[in-house]
C-alpha positions as CSV (number, residue, x, y, z in Angstrom):
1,X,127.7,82.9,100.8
2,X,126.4,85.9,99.2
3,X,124.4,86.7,96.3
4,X,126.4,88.0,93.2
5,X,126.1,91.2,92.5
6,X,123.9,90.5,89.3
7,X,121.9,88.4,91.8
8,X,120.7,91.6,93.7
9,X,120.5,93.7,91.0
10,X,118.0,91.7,89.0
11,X,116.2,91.2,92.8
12,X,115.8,95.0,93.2
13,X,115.3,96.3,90.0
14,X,112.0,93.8,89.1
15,X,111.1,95.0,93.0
16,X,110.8,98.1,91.3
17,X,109.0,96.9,87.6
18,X,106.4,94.9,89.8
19,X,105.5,97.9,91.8
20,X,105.6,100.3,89.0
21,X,102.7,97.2,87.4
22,X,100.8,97.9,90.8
23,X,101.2,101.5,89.9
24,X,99.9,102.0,87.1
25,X,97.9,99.2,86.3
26,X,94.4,99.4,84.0
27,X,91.7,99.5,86.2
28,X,89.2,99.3,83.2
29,X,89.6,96.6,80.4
30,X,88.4,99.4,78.1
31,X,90.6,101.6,78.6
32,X,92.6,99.1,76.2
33,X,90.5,101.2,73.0
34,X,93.5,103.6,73.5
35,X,95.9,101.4,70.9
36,X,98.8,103.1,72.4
37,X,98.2,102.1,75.9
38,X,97.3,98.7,74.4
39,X,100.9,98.6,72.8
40,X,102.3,100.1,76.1
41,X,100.6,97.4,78.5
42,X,102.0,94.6,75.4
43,X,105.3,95.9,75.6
44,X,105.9,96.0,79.4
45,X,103.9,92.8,80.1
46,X,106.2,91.1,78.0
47,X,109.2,92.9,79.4
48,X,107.9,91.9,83.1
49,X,108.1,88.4,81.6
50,X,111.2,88.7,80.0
51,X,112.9,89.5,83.4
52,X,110.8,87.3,85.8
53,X,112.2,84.5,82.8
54,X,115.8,85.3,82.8
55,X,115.8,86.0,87.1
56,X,114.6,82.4,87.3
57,X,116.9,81.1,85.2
58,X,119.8,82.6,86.8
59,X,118.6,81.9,90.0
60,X,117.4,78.2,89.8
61,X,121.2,77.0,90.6
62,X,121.8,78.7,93.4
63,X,120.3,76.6,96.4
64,X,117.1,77.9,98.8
65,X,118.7,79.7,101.8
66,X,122.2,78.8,100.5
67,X,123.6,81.7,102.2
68,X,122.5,81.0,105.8
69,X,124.8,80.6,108.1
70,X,123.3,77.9,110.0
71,X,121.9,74.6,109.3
72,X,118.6,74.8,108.1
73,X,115.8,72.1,108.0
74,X,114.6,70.5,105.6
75,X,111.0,71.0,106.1
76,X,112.2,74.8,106.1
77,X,113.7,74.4,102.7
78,X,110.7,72.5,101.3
79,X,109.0,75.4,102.4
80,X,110.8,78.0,101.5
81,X,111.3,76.3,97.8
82,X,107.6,76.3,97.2
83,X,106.9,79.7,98.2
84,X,109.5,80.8,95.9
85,X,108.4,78.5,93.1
86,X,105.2,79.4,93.2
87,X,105.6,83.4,93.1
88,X,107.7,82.6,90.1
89,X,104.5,80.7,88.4
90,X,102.1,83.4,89.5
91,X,104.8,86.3,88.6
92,X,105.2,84.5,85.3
93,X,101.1,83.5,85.0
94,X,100.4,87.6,85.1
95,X,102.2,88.9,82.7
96,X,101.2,86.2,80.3
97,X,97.0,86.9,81.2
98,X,97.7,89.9,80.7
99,X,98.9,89.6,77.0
100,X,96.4,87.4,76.5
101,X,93.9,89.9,77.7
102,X,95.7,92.7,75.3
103,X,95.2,89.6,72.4
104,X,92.1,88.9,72.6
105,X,91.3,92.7,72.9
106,X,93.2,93.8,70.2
107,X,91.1,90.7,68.2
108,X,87.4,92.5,68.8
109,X,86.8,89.7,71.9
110,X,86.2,92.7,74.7
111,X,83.7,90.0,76.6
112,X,82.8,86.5,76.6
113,X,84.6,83.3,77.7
114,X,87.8,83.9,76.6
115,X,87.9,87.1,77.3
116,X,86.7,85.9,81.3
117,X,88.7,83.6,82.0
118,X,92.1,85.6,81.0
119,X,90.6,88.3,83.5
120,X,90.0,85.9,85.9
121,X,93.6,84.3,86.0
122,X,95.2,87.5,85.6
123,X,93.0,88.4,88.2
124,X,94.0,85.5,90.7
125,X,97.8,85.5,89.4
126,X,97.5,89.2,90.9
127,X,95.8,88.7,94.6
128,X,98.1,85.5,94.7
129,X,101.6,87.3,94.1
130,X,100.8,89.9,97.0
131,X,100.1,87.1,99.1
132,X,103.1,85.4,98.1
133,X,105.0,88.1,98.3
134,X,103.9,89.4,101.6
135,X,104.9,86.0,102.9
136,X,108.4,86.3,101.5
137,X,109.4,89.4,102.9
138,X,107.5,88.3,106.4
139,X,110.0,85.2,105.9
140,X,113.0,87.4,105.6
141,X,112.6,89.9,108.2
142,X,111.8,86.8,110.7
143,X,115.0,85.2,109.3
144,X,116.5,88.5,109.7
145,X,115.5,88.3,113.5
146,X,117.3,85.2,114.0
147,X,120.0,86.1,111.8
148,X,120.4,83.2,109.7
149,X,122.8,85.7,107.3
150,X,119.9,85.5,104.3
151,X,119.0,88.8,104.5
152,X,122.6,90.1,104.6
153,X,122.9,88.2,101.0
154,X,120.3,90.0,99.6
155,X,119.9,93.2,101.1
156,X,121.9,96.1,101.7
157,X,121.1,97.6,104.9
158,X,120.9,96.3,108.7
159,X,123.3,93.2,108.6
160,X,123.4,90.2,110.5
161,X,126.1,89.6,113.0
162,X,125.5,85.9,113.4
163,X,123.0,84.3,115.5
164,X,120.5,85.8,117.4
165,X,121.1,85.7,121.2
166,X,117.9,86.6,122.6
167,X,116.6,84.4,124.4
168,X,112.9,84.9,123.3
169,X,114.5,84.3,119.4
170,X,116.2,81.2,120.7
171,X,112.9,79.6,122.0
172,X,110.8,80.9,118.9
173,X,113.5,79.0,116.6
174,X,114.0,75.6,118.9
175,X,109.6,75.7,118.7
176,X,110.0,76.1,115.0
177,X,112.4,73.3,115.0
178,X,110.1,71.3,117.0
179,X,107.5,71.6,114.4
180,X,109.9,70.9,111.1
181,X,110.8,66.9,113.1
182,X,107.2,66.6,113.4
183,X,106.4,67.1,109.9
184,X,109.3,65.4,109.5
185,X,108.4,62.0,111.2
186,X,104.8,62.2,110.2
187,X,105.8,62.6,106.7
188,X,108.2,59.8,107.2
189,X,105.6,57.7,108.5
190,X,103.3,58.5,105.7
191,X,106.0,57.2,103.1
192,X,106.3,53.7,105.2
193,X,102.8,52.7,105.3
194,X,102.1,53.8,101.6
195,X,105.3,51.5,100.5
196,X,103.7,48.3,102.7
């Protein structure tokens, strides 16, 4: 099952607000004396919020990997869920340092404590979305590779035809299969002695 239409377009477009925030990004806090770009970096901070907000809330319903066209494991999902959830704390964490930042500035507090530790999490919200990120689009080219039909919901070019057949593919997958029971049993395990 496909995304909607308005699924993919609210995919792409912040694709293109977060990298624009790369872009042109304040590499000094003090270039923040310039009120404009201080009203600027307000504005589309709380935009970038604004859309990361409404993307989550439009997206929470539809299940992880709900378009694949095979069965996927659990552990998989697990997995794929918390990725997802946390880009959306992190995605959600920078824009809202990054006010407070502009608040705090605007306020005469160009140093201190406060003024740290909003740099700081803006800061880590930052080196942890392009980690995030990086393993999200790692995740989809792989799935892509075995064809699992997620990219072809999201993305517009190079569709899936089903399944991979290649053999290598096949063995990666069954490995990766492999791995998810283990988790699986161990975590099972876990649950039985901690409820003795």
């Amino acid at each position: 099952m496909a995304h909607t239409r308005l699924a993919k377009s609210i995919h792409w477009s912040f694709i293109i607000l977060y990298a624009y925030g790369i872009f042109k990004q304040v590499d000094d806090i003090s270039q923040l004396e310039d009120n404009r770009l201080l009203i600027f970096e307000s504005i589309f901070a709380g935009l970038f919020l604004l859309i990361v907000l409404l993307r989550y809330f439009y997206m929470r319903n539809a299940g992880t990997m709900h378009a694949s066209n095979i069965t996927v494991h659990p552990i998989h999902k697990l997995i794929a869920k918390s990725v997802h959830t946390s880009m959306y704390i992190v995605l959600v964490l920078l824009p809202l340092s990054g006010l407070a930042i502009a608040f705090l500035f605007h306020y005469g507090i160009k140093d201190g404590p406060l003024q740290l530790g909003a740099l700081l999490l803006h800061e880590f919200a930052a080196t942890a979305s392009y980690v995030l990120i990086a393993i999200h689009v790692s995740a989809a080219i792989y799935s892509r590779i075995k064809g699992e039909g997620v990219w072809s919901s999201m993305v517009p070019i190079l569709k899936e035809d089903g399944p991979s057949d290649n053999e290598y593919v096949r063995k990666v997958a069954q490995f990766e299969n492999v791995v998810y029971e283990k988790i699986s049993a161990t975590l099972e395990s876990l649950r039985s002695k901690g409820s003795e």
